[in-house]
Backbone as JSON, one array per atom type, in Angstrom:
{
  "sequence": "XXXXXXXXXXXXXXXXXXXXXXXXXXXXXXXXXXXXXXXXXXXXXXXXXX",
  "N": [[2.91, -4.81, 10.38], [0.06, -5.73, 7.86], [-3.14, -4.63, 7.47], [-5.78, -6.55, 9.16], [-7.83, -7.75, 7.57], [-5.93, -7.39, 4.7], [-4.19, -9.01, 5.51], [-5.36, -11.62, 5.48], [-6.52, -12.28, 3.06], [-4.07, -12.31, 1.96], [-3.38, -14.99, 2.95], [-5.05, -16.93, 3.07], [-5.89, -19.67, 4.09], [-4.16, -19.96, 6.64], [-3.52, -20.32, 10.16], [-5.95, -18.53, 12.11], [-6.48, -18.53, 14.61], [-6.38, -20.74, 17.33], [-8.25, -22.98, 19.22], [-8.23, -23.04, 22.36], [-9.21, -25.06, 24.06], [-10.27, -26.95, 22.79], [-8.46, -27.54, 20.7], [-9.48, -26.65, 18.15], [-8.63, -25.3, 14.84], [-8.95, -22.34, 13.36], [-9.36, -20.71, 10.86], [-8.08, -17.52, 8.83], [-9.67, -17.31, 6.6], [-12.17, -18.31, 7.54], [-12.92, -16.66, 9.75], [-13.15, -14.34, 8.33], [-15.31, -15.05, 6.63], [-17.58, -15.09, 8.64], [-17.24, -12.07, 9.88], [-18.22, -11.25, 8.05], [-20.74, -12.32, 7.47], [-22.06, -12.18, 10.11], [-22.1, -9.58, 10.38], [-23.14, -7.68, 7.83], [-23.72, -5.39, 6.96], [-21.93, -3.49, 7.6], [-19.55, -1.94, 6.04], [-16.1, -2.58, 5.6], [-12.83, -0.65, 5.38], [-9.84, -0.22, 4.97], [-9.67, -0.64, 7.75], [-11.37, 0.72, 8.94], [-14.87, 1.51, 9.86], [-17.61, 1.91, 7.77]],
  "CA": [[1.99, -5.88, 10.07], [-0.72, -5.27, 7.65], [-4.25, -5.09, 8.38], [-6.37, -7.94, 9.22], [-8.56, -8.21, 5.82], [-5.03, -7.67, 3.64], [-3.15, -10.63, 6.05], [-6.0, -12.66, 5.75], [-6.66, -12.24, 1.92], [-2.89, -13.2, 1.21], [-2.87, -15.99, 3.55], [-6.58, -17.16, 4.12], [-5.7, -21.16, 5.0], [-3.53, -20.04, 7.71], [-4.74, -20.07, 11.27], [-6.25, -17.3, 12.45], [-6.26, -18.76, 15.82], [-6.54, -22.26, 17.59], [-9.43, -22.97, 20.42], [-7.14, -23.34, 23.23], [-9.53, -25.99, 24.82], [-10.42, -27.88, 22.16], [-7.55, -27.59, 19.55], [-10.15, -26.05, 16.98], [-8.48, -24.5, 14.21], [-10.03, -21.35, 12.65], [-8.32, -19.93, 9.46], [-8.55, -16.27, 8.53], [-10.78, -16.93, 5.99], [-13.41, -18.68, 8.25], [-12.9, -15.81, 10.39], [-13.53, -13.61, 7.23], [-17.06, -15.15, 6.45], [-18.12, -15.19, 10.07], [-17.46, -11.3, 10.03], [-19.1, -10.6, 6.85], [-22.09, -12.66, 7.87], [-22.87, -11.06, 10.94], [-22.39, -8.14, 9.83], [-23.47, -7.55, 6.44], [-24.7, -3.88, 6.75], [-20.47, -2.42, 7.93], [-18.64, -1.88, 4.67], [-14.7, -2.48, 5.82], [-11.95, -0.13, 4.47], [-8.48, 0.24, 5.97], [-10.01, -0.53, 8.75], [-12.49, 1.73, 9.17], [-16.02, 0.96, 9.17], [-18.25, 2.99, 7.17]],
  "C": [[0.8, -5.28, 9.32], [-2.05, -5.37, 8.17], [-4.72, -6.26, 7.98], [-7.39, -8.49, 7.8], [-7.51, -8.17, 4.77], [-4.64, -8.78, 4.04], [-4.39, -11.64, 5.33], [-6.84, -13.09, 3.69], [-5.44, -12.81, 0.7], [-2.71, -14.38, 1.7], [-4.62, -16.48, 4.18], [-6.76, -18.41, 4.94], [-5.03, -20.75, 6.44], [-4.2, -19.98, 9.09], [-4.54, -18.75, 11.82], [-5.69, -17.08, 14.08], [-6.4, -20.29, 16.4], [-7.12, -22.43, 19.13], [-8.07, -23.6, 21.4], [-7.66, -25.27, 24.08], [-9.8, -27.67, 23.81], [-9.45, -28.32, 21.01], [-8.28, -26.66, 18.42], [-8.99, -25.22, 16.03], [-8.81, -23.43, 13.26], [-9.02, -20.23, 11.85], [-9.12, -18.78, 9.41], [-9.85, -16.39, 7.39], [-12.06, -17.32, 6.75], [-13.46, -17.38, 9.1], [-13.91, -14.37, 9.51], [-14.82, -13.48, 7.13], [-17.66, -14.92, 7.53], [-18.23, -13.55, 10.28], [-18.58, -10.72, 8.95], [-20.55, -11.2, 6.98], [-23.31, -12.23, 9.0], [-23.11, -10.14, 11.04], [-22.36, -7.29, 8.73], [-23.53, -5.87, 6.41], [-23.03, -2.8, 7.2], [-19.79, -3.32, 6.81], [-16.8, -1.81, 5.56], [-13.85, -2.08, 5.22], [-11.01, 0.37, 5.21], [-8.56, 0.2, 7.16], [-10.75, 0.49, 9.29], [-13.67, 1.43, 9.03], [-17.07, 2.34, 9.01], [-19.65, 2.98, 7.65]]
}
């Protein structure tokens, strides 16, 4: 399986995951912005953070 920023870069509509309680659906790319927003200042590479 590749990593989570390649999956989610070929497939960003898809769901990431789905709120168990509420149904919510949350696609990789919402997932995406949500990481990059909180944490602006860790550069991501192969999974590694710099």
């Amino acid at each position: 399986m590749p990593h989570f920023s390649a999956y989610a870069a070929e497939t960003p509509d898809r769901p990431a995951y789905i709120m168990a309680n509420s149904g919510e659906v949350v696609t990789y790319s919402s997932v995406r912005s949500q990481i990059e927003s909180d944490c602006p200042f860790v550069e991501i590479v192969g999974g590694q953070a710099r």
